[in-house]
C-alpha positions as CSV (number, residue, x, y, z in Angstrom):
1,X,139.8,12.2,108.4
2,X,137.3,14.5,107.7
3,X,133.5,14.2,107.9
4,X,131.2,13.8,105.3
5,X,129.0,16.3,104.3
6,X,126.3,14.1,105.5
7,X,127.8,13.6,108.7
8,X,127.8,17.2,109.4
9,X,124.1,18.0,108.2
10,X,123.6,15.3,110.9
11,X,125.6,16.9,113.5
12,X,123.2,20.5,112.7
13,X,120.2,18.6,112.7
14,X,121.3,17.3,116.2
15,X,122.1,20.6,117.6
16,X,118.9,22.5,116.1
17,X,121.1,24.6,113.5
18,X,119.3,23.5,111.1
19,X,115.9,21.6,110.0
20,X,115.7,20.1,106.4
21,X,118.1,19.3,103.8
22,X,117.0,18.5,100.3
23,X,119.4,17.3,97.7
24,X,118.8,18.0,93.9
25,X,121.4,16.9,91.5
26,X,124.6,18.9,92.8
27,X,122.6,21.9,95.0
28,X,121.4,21.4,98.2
29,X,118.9,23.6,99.6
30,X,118.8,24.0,103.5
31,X,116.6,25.2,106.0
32,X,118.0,27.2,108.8
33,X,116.3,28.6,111.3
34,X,113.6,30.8,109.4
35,X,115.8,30.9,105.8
36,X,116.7,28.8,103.4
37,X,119.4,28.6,101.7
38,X,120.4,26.9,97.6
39,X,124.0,26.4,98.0
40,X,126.6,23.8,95.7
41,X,128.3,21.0,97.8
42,X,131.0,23.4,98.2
43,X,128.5,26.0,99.7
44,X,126.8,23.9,101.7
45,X,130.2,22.5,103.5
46,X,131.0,26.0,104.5
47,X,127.9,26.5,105.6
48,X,127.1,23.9,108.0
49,X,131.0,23.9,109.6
50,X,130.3,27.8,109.8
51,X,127.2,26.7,111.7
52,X,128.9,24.4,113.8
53,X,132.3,26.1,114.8
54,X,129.7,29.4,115.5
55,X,127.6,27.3,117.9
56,X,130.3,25.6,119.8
57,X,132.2,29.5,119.9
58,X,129.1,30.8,121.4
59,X,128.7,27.4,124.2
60,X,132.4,27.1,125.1
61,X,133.7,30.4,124.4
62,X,136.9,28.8,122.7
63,X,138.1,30.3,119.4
64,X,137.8,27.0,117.7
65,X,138.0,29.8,114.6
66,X,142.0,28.4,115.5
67,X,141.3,24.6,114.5
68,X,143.8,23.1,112.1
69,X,140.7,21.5,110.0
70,X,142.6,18.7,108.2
71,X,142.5,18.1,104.6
């Protein structure tokens, strides 16, 4: 099953990636790092699992770029 977009704005907020999330209607707008970003719920998945597969890349050096993300 996968995770909720909620789920993973929790796991970038653990892990520093990023530091706000506001929700307004259907756009999110998301701070990260010194930017922020107004992305649709489709945006902002991509986002935060680029954020996450690029930080756990960088800390483990696996090409998790190769994960079968289930549907």
């Amino acid at each position: 099953m996968r995770p909720t977009l909620d789920e993973l704005f929790d796991l970038c907020r653990d892990f520093k990636l990023i530091s706000d999330v506001e929700q307004d209607g259907d756009e999110y707008k998301i701070q990260c790092k010194d930017e922020s970003f107004e992305v649709s719920g489709k945006e902002a998945a991509i986002l935060v699992r680029g954020l996450l597969i690029g930080h756990f890349a960088f800390h483990t050096r696996d090409d998790l770029s190769l994960a079968n993300w289930l549907s």
